[in-house]
N, C-alpha and C positions, 0 to 999 in steps of 0.2 A: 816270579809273580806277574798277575797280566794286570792292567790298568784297574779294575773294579780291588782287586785285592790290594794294591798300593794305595787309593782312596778309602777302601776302607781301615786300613792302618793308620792312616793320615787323621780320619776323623774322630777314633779311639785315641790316639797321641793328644790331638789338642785340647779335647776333654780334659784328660788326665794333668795337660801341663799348663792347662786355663788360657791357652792361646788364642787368639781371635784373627782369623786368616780370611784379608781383604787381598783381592783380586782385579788388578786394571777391566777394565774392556778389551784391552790389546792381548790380553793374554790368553792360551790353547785352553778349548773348552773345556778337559778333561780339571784344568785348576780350576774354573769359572765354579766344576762341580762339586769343587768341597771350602769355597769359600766363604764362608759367612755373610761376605759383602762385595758387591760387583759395583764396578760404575766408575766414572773418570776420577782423577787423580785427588782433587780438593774434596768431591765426594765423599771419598773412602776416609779422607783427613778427620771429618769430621763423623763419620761414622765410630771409626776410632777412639776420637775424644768422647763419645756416649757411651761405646761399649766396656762393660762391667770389669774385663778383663785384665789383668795383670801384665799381660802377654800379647801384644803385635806382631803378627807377621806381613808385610806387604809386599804380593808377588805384580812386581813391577818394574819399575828402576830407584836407583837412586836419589832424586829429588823428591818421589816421592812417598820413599821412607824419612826422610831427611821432613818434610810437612809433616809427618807424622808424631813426630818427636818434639816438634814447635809446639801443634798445639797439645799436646801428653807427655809432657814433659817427666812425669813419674811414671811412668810405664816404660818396659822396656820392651825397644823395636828392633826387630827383625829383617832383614832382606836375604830371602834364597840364594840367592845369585848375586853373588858383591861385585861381578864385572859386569852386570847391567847399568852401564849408566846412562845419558843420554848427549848424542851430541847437538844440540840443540842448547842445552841447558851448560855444557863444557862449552860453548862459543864464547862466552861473554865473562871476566872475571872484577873481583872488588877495583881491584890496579884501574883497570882499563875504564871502569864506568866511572871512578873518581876521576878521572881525570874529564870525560868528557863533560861531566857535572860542573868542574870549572868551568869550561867555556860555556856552558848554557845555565850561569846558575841562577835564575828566572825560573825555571823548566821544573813541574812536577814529574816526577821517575816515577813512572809505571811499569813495574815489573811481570811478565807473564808468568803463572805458577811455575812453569818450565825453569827454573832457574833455582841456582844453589842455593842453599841455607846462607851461606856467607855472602852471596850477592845482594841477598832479600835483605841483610843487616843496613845496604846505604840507599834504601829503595824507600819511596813515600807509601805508595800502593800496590797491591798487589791485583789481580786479575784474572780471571780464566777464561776459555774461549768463548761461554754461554754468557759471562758476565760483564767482560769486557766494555763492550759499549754503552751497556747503562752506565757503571763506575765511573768511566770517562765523561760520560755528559754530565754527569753528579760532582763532578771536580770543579771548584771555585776559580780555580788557575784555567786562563785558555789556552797558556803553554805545556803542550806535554811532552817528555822524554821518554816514548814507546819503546822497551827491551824485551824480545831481543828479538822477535821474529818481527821483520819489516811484511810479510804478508798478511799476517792478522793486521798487525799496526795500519796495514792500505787498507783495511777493509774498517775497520775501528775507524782510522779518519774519513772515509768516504761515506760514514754511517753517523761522525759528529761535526759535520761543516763549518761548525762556530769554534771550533778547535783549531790550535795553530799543532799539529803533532808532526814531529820531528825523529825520523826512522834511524835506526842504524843495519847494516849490511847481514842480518843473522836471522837463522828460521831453523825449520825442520827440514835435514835436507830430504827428508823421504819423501812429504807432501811435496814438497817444492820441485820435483822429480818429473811428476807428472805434467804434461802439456796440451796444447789444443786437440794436437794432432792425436793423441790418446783418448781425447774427448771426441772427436770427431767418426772416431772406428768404432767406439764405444756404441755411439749412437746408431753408427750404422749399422750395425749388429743385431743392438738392441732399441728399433724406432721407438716404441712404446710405452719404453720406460722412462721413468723420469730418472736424472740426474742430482743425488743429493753430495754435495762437496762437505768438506772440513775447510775452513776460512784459511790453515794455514798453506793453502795450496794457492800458486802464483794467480795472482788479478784477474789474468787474464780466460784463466780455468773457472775461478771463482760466480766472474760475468756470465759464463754461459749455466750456470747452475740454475735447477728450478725450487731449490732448499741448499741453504748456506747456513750450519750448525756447527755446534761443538757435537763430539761423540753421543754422547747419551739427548741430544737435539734431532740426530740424524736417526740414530733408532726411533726413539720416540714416532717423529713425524712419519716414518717406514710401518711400523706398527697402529698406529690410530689411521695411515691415508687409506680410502678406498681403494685406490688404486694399485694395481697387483704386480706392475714391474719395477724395479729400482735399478740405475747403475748407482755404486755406493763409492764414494770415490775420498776414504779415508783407508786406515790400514785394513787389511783385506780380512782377517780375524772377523770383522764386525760381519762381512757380508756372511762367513760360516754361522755366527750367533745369529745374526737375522734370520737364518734361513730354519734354526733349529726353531726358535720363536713361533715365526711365522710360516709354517709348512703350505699353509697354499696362495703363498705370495714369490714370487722368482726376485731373487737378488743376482746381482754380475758386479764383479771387480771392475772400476774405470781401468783401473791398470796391474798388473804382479808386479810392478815397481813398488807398492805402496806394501810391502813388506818392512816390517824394523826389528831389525836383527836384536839389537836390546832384550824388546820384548819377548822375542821368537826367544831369547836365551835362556830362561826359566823354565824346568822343567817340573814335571811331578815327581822325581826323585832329589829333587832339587829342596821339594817342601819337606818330604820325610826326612832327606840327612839332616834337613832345618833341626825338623822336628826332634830328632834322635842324638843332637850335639856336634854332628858328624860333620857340618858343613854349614852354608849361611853365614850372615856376620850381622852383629850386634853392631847398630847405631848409633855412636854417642859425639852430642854435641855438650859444649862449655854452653854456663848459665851465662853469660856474655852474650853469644849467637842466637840462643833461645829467643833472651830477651829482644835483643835490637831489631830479630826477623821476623818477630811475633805484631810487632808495630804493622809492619807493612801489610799482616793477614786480618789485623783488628780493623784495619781503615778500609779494608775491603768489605768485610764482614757490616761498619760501619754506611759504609756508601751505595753499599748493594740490598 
């Protein structure tokens, strides 16, 4: 079978099996093309909880089938690729955050969506990288406990000055990856182009950026700017969608570091054995987890 005839398999299956199949931004266009719904991670969470569906599939990773299931709790969710998870999101676990909650218990916990179902049960709020720095200025406490990516958390507090925020050692190590000196070739390559970053990329990359977004921030502002060059300097996926989008605008990868294997791990046979029983895994959380992690996405939902 070539690509167009597994796509169109994939789109008769979920008919049939009343599926509703959300697709990161991170992921290979060919899934982008039979997904229901595209967009970052709390996006699709809530596309999810609208759609009429019976049936989830989330080709992404694990966290954020695991969101899925918080707020659809009667539905059941899917993930193509059950070794997709994210390590970003496996840095930081319940053990370890109770404990540093002791020593700061003052400190409202802000948790980044990046993080497990079971992490989000001892979390106050939850966060995404678009929303972030509102939420936090929106917090009554000046003390915060930012988890678990300490580069958004430097960008978050250099963005809420009246915050006392308080980092821990943890991020994406993909963005995190990237450096000046990647920025600097970049530029010189491509003079003309502007520079749009993802916040979780180190301070100091961050600084030299002419647009500092989440995912669907950095499209966006690519797609509406006049302007016709971009380095894009989140995972490299986006600058192939931009470029499919926006055909007479020039996209450039800051770096081929900014690959994540995670996401790269998903394929479009990966949907069909979903779809066919043959493969994928069924997401199930305890009404315990539901509940407790469901707290930290309503106070988000609340503050944003």
């Amino acid at each position: 079978m070539n690509i167009t005839q597994i796509q169109d398999k994939i789109l008769k299956l979920k008919k049939e099996k009343d599926v509703c199949i959300l697709a990161h931004s991170y992921q290979a266009h060919e899934i982008l093309e039979i997904a229901d719904f595209t967009g970052d991670s709390y996006k699709l969470s809530v596309d999810a909880s609208k759609a009429t569906n019976k049936n989830i599939m989330m080709c992404g990773v694990r966290f954020m089938a695991e969101t899925c299931k918080i707020l659809s709790p009667e539905k059941t969710v899917y993930i193509p690729q059950p070794n997709a998870g994210c390590a970003m999101a496996d840095q930081m676990d319940k053990q370890l955050i109770s404990q540093v909650k002791e020593m700061y218990p003052d400190y409202t916990v802000v948790a980044y969506v990046n993080t497990t179902a079971d992490l989000k049960t001892i979390c106050d709020v939850c966060v995404t990288s678009s929303s972030a720095v509102k939420i936090v200025n929106n917090i009554e406490n000046k003390n915060i406990l930012f988890i678990p990516d300490c580069n958004l958390g430097d960008y978050v507090a250099k963005s809420c000055p009246d915050k006392n925020i308080k980092l821990l050692n943890g991020g994406c190590p993909i963005h995190a990856c990237v450096n000046t000196d990647d920025v600097k070739k970049a530029k010189a390559l491509h003079p003309n182009a502007e520079l749009l970053v993802h916040p979780e990329c180190v301070p100091e990359v961050v600084a030299m950026a002419d647009y500092v977004g989440s995912t669907s921030g950095i499209m966006n502002y690519a797609k509406n700017s006049d302007k016709k060059e971009f380095i894009i300097g989140t995972e490299i996926s986006i600058t192939e969608h931009l470029q499919y989008e926006c055909p007479d605008k020039n996209f450039y990868n800051l770096s081929l570091k900014l690959i994540c294997p995670n996401m790269k791990s998903t394929t479009l046979i990966d949907v069909l054995n979903c779809l066919e029983g043959k493969g994928g895994a069924e997401i199930t959380l305890d009404d315990q987890t539901i509940n407790d992690a469901r707290k930290c996405i309503d106070e988000m939902i609340r503050l944003g």
